[in-house]
N, C-alpha and C positions, 0 to 999 in steps of 0.2 A: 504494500500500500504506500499512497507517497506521505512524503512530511515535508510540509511543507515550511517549516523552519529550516530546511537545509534550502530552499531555494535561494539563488540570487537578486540580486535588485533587478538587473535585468530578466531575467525570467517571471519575478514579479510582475513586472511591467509589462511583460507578454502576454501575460496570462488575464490581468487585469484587461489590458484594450480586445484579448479575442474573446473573454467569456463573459466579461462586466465586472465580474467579482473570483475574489480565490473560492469564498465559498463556493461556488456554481462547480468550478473547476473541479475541486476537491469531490465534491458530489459527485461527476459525473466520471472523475476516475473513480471511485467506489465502485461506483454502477459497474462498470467495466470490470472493473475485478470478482464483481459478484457473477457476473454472466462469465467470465473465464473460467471460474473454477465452479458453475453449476455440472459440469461432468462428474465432480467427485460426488457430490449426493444421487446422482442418477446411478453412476455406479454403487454405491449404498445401496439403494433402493434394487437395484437388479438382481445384487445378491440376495438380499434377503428371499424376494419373494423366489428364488430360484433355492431357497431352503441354504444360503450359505451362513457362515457368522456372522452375526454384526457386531461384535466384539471385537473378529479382527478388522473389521474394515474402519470402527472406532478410533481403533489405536495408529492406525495407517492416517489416516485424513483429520486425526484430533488437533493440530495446529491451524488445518484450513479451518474447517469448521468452525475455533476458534475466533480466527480471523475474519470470517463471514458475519461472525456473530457482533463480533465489534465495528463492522464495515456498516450491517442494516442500522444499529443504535447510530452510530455518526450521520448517517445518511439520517434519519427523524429527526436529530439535533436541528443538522444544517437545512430540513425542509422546513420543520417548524423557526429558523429565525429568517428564511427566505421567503416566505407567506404570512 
């Protein structure tokens, strides 16, 4: 995911004139990251119903998933101060 504390002034200011605001920005990498790694829950979901663990697939994908989880909360932050 990005952080956007490591970016530069100039990137700043890139970001600012093509999307209006970092928020938007930052949103809309989320987004992007959530849809790249919707494979690893389909894959979850395949196994199971094809009768495999889901304890291993858990332990496999527990950092995305993680990650996913912090991605959708940021994303309601940044829509509710965007509306």
């Amino acid at each position: 995911m990005i952080d956007i504390t490591k970016l530069t002034e100039k990137e700043l200011e890139y970001i600012n004139a093509k999307y209006a605001s970092i928020e938007k920005y930052e949103m809309l990498k989320l987004k992007e990251y959530l849809r790249d790694t919707d494979y690893c829950v389909i894959k979850m979901y395949e196994t199971v119903i094809q009768g495999g663990s889901i304890i291993e697939m858990l332990k496999e994908y527990k950092e995305v998933l993680t990650q996913r989880t912090k991605a959708r909360a940021r994303i309601n932050e940044l829509e509710g101060r965007l509306n």
